[in-house]
N, C-alpha and C positions, 0 to 999 in steps of 0.2 A: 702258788709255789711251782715253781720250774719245774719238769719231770719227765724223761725220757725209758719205757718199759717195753722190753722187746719178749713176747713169750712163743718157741719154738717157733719162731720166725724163718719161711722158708723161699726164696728165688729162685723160679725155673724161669729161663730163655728157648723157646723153641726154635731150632735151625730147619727152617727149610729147602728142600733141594738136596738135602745133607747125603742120605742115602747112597751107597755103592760107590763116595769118593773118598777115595782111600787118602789122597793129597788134604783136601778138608778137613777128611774126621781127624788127619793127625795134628792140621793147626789148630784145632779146636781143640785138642789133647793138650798143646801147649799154652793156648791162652786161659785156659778155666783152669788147669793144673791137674788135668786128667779127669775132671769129673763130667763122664758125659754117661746121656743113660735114652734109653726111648721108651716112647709112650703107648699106651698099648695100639696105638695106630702106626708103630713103627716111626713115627718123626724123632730124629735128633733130639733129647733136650739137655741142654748148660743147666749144672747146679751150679747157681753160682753165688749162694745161701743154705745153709741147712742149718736148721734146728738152732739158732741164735737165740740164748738167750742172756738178758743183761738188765741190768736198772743203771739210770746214772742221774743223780740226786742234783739240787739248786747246791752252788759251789762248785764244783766237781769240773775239772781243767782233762778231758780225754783223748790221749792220743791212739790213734789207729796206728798198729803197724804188721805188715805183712810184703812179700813178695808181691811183684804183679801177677795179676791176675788172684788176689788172695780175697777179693771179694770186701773190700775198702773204699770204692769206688761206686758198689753197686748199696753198698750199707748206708752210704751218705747217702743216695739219692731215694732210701726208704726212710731216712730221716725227715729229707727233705718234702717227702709225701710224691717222688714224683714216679717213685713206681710201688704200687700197693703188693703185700707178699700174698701168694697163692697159697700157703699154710702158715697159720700163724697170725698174732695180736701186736700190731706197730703201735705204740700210746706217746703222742708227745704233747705233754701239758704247757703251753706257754709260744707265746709269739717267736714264727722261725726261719731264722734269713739265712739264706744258703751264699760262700762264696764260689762255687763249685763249678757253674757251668755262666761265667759272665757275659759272653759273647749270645745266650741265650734268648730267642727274642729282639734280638736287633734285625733290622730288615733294611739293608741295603740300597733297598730304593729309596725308602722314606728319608728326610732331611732327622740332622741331629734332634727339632727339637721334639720331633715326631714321634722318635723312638725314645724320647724321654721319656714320654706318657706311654708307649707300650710295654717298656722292661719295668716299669714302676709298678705298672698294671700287673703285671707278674707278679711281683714281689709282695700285692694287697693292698698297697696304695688307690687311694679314693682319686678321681680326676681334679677333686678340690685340692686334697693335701699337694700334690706332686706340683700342683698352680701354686701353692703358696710358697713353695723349696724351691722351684725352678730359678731362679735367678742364684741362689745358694749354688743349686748345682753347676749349673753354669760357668760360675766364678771357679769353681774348683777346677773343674775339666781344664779349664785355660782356652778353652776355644774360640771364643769371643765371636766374629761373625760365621765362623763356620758353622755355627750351631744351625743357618738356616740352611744350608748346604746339605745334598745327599752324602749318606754316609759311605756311600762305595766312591766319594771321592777323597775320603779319610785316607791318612796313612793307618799303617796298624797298630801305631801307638797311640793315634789318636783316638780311633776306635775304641783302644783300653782304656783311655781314661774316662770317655764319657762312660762308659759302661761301669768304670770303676766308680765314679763317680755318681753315680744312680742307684748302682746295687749299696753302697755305704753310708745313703742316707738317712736309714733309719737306724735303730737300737735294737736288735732284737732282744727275748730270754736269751732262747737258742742260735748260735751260732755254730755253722758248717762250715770246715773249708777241707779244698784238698790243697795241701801245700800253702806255702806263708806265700803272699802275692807280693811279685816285683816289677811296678808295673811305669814306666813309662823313664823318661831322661831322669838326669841327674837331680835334677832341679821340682821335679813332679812327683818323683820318688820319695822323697824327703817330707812333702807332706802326706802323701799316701802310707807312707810307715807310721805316721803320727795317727794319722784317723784310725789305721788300722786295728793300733796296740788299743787305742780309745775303744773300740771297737769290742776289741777280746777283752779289756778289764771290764768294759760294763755291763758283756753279757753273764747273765746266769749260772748258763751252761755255754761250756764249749767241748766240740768234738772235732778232731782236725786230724787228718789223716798226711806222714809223711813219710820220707826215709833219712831224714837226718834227726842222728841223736843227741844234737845238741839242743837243737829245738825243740826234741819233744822234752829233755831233759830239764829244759828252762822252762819251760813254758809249763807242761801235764800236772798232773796230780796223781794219775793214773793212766796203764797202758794196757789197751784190748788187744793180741796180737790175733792174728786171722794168716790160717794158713787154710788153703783148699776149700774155701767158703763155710768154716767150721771154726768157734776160736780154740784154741791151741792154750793161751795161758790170758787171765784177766786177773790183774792185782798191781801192785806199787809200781812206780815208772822205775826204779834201782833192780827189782829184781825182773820186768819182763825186759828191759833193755839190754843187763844182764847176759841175759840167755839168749835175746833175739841176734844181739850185734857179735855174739860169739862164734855163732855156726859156722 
Protein backbone atom coordinates (compact mmCIF):
# COMPACT_ATOMS: atom_id res chain seq x y z
CA UNK A 1 0.00 0.00 0.00
CA UNK A 2 1.28 3.44 -1.17
CA UNK A 3 2.24 5.79 1.92
CA UNK A 4 3.84 9.08 2.26
CA UNK A 5 4.56 10.09 6.55
CA UNK A 6 6.44 13.02 7.22
CA UNK A 7 7.09 13.27 11.22
CA UNK A 8 8.75 16.85 12.44
CA UNK A 9 10.57 16.90 9.31
CA UNK A 10 13.15 19.69 9.32
CA UNK A 11 15.56 21.56 6.22
CA UNK A 12 18.47 23.68 7.01
CA UNK A 13 20.59 25.04 3.87
CA UNK A 14 23.88 26.48 5.12
CA UNK A 15 25.04 29.82 3.32
CA UNK A 16 28.52 30.29 3.25
CA UNK A 17 30.55 33.43 2.94
CA UNK A 18 27.18 34.90 4.08
CA UNK A 19 28.63 36.75 7.18
CA UNK A 20 28.90 40.75 7.36
CA UNK A 21 26.84 41.12 3.88
CA UNK A 22 24.37 43.09 4.55
CA UNK A 23 23.15 42.97 0.28
CA UNK A 24 23.16 38.89 0.82
CA UNK A 25 21.61 38.50 4.09
CA UNK A 26 18.70 40.55 2.82
CA UNK A 27 18.23 38.55 -0.53
CA UNK A 28 18.23 35.58 1.47
CA UNK A 29 15.57 37.35 3.67
CA UNK A 30 13.58 37.36 0.62
CA UNK A 31 14.01 34.20 -0.90
CA UNK A 32 13.44 31.85 2.19
CA UNK A 33 10.71 34.44 3.35
CA UNK A 34 12.76 35.71 6.36
CA UNK A 35 13.63 32.60 7.82
CA UNK A 36 17.34 32.75 8.35
CA UNK A 37 19.13 31.92 11.69
CA UNK A 38 23.11 30.86 12.43
CA UNK A 39 24.77 28.03 13.69
CA UNK A 40 26.60 27.94 16.65
CA UNK A 41 29.64 28.53 14.34
CA UNK A 42 28.27 31.64 13.25
CA UNK A 43 27.43 30.31 9.47
CA UNK A 44 24.17 31.50 7.87
CA UNK A 45 21.60 28.88 7.79
CA UNK A 46 18.00 28.77 5.34
CA UNK A 47 15.09 27.22 7.16
CA UNK A 48 13.66 26.15 4.66
CA UNK A 49 11.45 23.23 6.50
CA UNK A 50 10.36 23.17 9.99
CA UNK A 51 8.60 20.83 11.77
CA UNK A 52 6.49 19.30 8.78
CA UNK A 53 4.25 17.06 9.72
CA UNK A 54 1.56 15.14 7.38
CA UNK A 55 0.56 11.51 6.23
CA UNK A 56 -0.97 11.18 2.63
CA UNK A 57 -2.70 7.73 2.28
CA UNK A 58 -2.93 5.36 -1.35
CA UNK A 59 -5.82 7.52 -3.34
CA UNK A 60 -5.20 10.76 -2.08
CA UNK A 61 -4.70 13.44 -5.24
CA UNK A 62 -2.26 16.57 -3.09
CA UNK A 63 -1.68 19.78 -4.03
CA UNK A 64 1.02 22.06 -2.72
CA UNK A 65 0.39 25.55 -2.58
CA UNK A 66 2.43 28.38 -1.06
CA UNK A 67 4.22 31.47 -2.22
CA UNK A 68 7.84 31.34 -3.64
CA UNK A 69 10.18 30.57 -1.53
CA UNK A 70 7.38 28.74 0.81
CA UNK A 71 9.29 25.50 0.84
CA UNK A 72 7.21 23.44 -2.04
CA UNK A 73 10.11 22.92 -4.00
CA UNK A 74 12.36 21.84 -1.24
CA UNK A 75 9.34 19.41 0.08
CA UNK A 76 9.22 17.56 -3.30
CA UNK A 77 12.64 16.97 -3.42
CA UNK A 78 12.45 15.15 0.35
CA UNK A 79 9.78 13.37 -1.35
CA UNK A 80 11.77 12.60 -3.92
CA UNK A 81 14.67 11.27 -1.47
CA UNK A 82 17.03 13.88 -3.02
CA UNK A 83 17.73 15.62 -0.03
CA UNK A 84 17.49 13.83 3.31
CA UNK A 85 15.95 16.21 6.39
CA UNK A 86 18.52 16.98 9.22
CA UNK A 87 15.49 16.65 12.03
CA UNK A 88 12.92 14.51 11.30
CA UNK A 89 11.41 10.89 9.80
CA UNK A 90 10.71 11.21 5.71
CA UNK A 91 8.71 7.60 5.07
CA UNK A 92 7.59 6.93 1.41
CA UNK A 93 6.25 3.42 1.09
CA UNK A 94 5.84 2.60 -2.75
CA UNK A 95 7.64 3.08 -6.13
CA UNK A 96 8.57 7.18 -6.72
CA UNK A 97 9.04 9.05 -9.96
CA UNK A 98 9.58 12.57 -9.68
CA UNK A 99 8.63 15.04 -12.63
CA UNK A 100 10.56 17.87 -10.93
CA UNK A 101 13.91 18.38 -12.21
CA UNK A 102 13.84 16.68 -16.04
CA UNK A 103 16.80 18.18 -17.40
CA UNK A 104 18.49 16.21 -14.44
CA UNK A 105 21.23 13.94 -15.41
CA UNK A 106 21.49 14.67 -19.07
CA UNK A 107 25.01 15.42 -20.13
CA UNK A 108 25.62 17.41 -23.03
CA UNK A 109 28.40 15.79 -24.36
CA UNK A 110 27.02 12.35 -24.53
CA UNK A 111 24.73 11.40 -27.77
CA UNK A 112 20.83 11.22 -27.17
CA UNK A 113 20.97 7.48 -26.88
CA UNK A 114 23.54 7.60 -24.13
CA UNK A 115 21.75 9.86 -21.90
CA UNK A 116 19.02 7.46 -22.25
CA UNK A 117 20.61 4.95 -20.11
CA UNK A 118 21.92 7.61 -17.72
CA UNK A 119 18.54 9.63 -16.75
CA UNK A 120 16.79 6.11 -16.61
CA UNK A 121 19.64 5.22 -14.44
CA UNK A 122 18.29 7.73 -12.24
CA UNK A 123 15.04 7.13 -12.10
CA UNK A 124 16.02 2.95 -11.04
CA UNK A 125 15.93 1.54 -14.20
CA UNK A 126 18.03 -1.66 -14.63
CA UNK A 127 20.34 -1.36 -18.07
CA UNK A 128 18.07 -4.35 -19.24
CA UNK A 129 14.80 -2.74 -18.62
CA UNK A 130 15.59 0.74 -20.39
CA UNK A 131 17.25 -1.84 -23.50
CA UNK A 132 13.95 -3.36 -23.69
CA UNK A 133 11.74 0.43 -23.69
CA UNK A 134 14.31 2.08 -25.73
CA UNK A 135 12.90 1.92 -29.10
CA UNK A 136 9.30 2.77 -27.19
CA UNK A 137 11.19 5.76 -26.05
CA UNK A 138 12.53 6.80 -29.00
CA UNK A 139 9.29 6.64 -31.09
CA UNK A 140 7.91 9.01 -28.62
CA UNK A 141 10.77 11.76 -28.46
CA UNK A 142 10.27 11.96 -32.39
CA UNK A 143 14.02 12.13 -32.79
CA UNK A 144 14.57 9.53 -34.99
CA UNK A 145 18.45 9.87 -36.09
CA UNK A 146 19.20 12.30 -33.78
CA UNK A 147 19.10 10.14 -31.03
CA UNK A 148 22.92 9.18 -32.03
CA UNK A 149 23.77 12.79 -32.04
CA UNK A 150 25.13 14.86 -28.99
CA UNK A 151 22.84 16.36 -27.08
CA UNK A 152 24.27 19.97 -27.03
CA UNK A 153 23.50 19.88 -30.58
CA UNK A 154 19.66 19.56 -29.65
CA UNK A 155 17.45 22.49 -29.68
CA UNK A 156 15.74 23.00 -26.37
CA UNK A 157 12.79 21.40 -27.25
CA UNK A 158 14.19 18.64 -28.27
CA UNK A 159 16.11 18.18 -25.38
CA UNK A 160 12.55 18.19 -23.41
CA UNK A 161 11.19 15.60 -25.12
CA UNK A 162 13.86 13.03 -24.93
CA UNK A 163 13.98 13.92 -21.31
CA UNK A 164 10.13 13.90 -21.29
CA UNK A 165 10.19 11.03 -22.81
CA UNK A 166 12.54 8.97 -20.38
CA UNK A 167 11.32 10.38 -17.18
CA UNK A 168 7.39 9.05 -18.31
CA UNK A 169 8.23 5.71 -18.93
CA UNK A 170 7.57 4.01 -16.12
CA UNK A 171 4.31 4.02 -13.71
CA UNK A 172 5.17 5.02 -10.54
CA UNK A 173 2.87 4.67 -6.74
CA UNK A 174 4.13 8.00 -6.12
CA UNK A 175 4.13 10.64 -8.39
CA UNK A 176 5.91 14.27 -7.96
CA UNK A 177 5.61 17.18 -10.15
CA UNK A 178 6.08 20.80 -9.84
CA UNK A 179 3.77 22.30 -12.26
CA UNK A 180 1.52 20.33 -15.07
CA UNK A 181 4.38 19.93 -17.78
CA UNK A 182 4.15 21.69 -21.25
CA UNK A 183 6.57 20.47 -23.07
CA UNK A 184 7.51 20.58 -26.77
CA UNK A 185 5.27 21.91 -30.35
CA UNK A 186 1.90 21.52 -30.96
CA UNK A 187 1.90 18.34 -32.20
CA UNK A 188 4.28 16.54 -29.32
CA UNK A 189 2.16 18.33 -26.81
CA UNK A 190 -0.88 16.53 -27.55
CA UNK A 191 0.63 13.25 -26.77
CA UNK A 192 2.55 14.36 -23.83
CA UNK A 193 -0.70 15.60 -22.13
CA UNK A 194 -2.13 12.12 -22.94
CA UNK A 195 0.72 10.12 -21.25
CA UNK A 196 0.79 12.61 -18.71
CA UNK A 197 -2.92 12.41 -17.40
CA UNK A 198 -2.11 8.26 -17.97
CA UNK A 199 0.33 9.09 -15.78
CA UNK A 200 -1.41 10.92 -12.80
CA UNK A 201 -4.72 8.44 -13.09
CA UNK A 202 -2.54 5.41 -12.52
CA UNK A 203 -0.37 6.54 -9.93
CA UNK A 204 -1.45 5.91 -6.27
CA UNK A 205 -0.43 8.81 -4.92
CA UNK A 206 0.08 12.07 -6.18
CA UNK A 207 1.68 15.28 -4.79
CA UNK A 208 2.03 18.34 -7.34
CA UNK A 209 2.92 21.60 -6.31
CA UNK A 210 1.33 24.83 -8.29
CA UNK A 211 -0.15 28.09 -8.42
CA UNK A 212 -2.95 27.73 -10.54
CA UNK A 213 -6.30 27.04 -8.87
CA UNK A 214 -7.89 25.63 -11.49
CA UNK A 215 -5.71 22.82 -11.51
CA UNK A 216 -5.33 22.12 -8.30
CA UNK A 217 -9.16 22.35 -8.14
CA UNK A 218 -9.52 19.83 -10.84
CA UNK A 219 -7.13 17.68 -10.25
CA UNK A 220 -6.47 17.40 -5.73
CA UNK A 221 -8.44 15.93 -3.27
CA UNK A 222 -6.61 17.78 -0.92
CA UNK A 223 -4.35 21.05 -0.28
CA UNK A 224 -1.18 21.41 2.07
CA UNK A 225 -0.52 25.13 1.92
CA UNK A 226 3.23 26.06 3.21
CA UNK A 227 3.98 29.40 3.95
CA UNK A 228 7.50 30.23 5.52
CA UNK A 229 8.76 26.50 5.44
CA UNK A 230 5.78 25.65 7.99
CA UNK A 231 2.25 24.44 6.80
CA UNK A 232 -0.23 27.13 7.51
CA UNK A 233 -3.47 25.02 6.71
CA UNK A 234 -3.75 21.09 5.62
CA UNK A 235 -7.48 20.03 4.69
CA UNK A 236 -10.14 19.96 1.64
CA UNK A 237 -8.92 21.68 -1.72
CA UNK A 238 -12.56 24.19 -1.19
CA UNK A 239 -11.55 25.40 1.84
CA UNK A 240 -7.46 25.94 1.67
CA UNK A 241 -8.04 27.39 -1.77
CA UNK A 242 -10.60 29.38 -0.17
CA UNK A 243 -8.39 31.10 1.97
CA UNK A 244 -5.21 30.79 0.07
CA UNK A 245 -6.46 32.66 -3.44
CA UNK A 246 -8.16 35.21 -1.11
CA UNK A 247 -5.38 37.12 0.41
Amino acid sequence: MANIRLQNVSVEFPIFNANGRSITSRILEVASGGRLDKDPSGRVLVHALQNINFEINEGERVGLLGHNGAGKSTLLRVLSRVYHPQKGVAKMDGDVSSLIDLGLGINPEATGRENVFIRAALLGLSKSEVAARFDEIVAFSDLGEFIEMPVRTYSSGMQLRLAFAVSTVIQPEILLMDEWLSVGDENFKHKAEARLSNLVNSAKILVIASHDRELIEKTCTRVIWLEHGTVRMDADVKKVCSSYFSQ
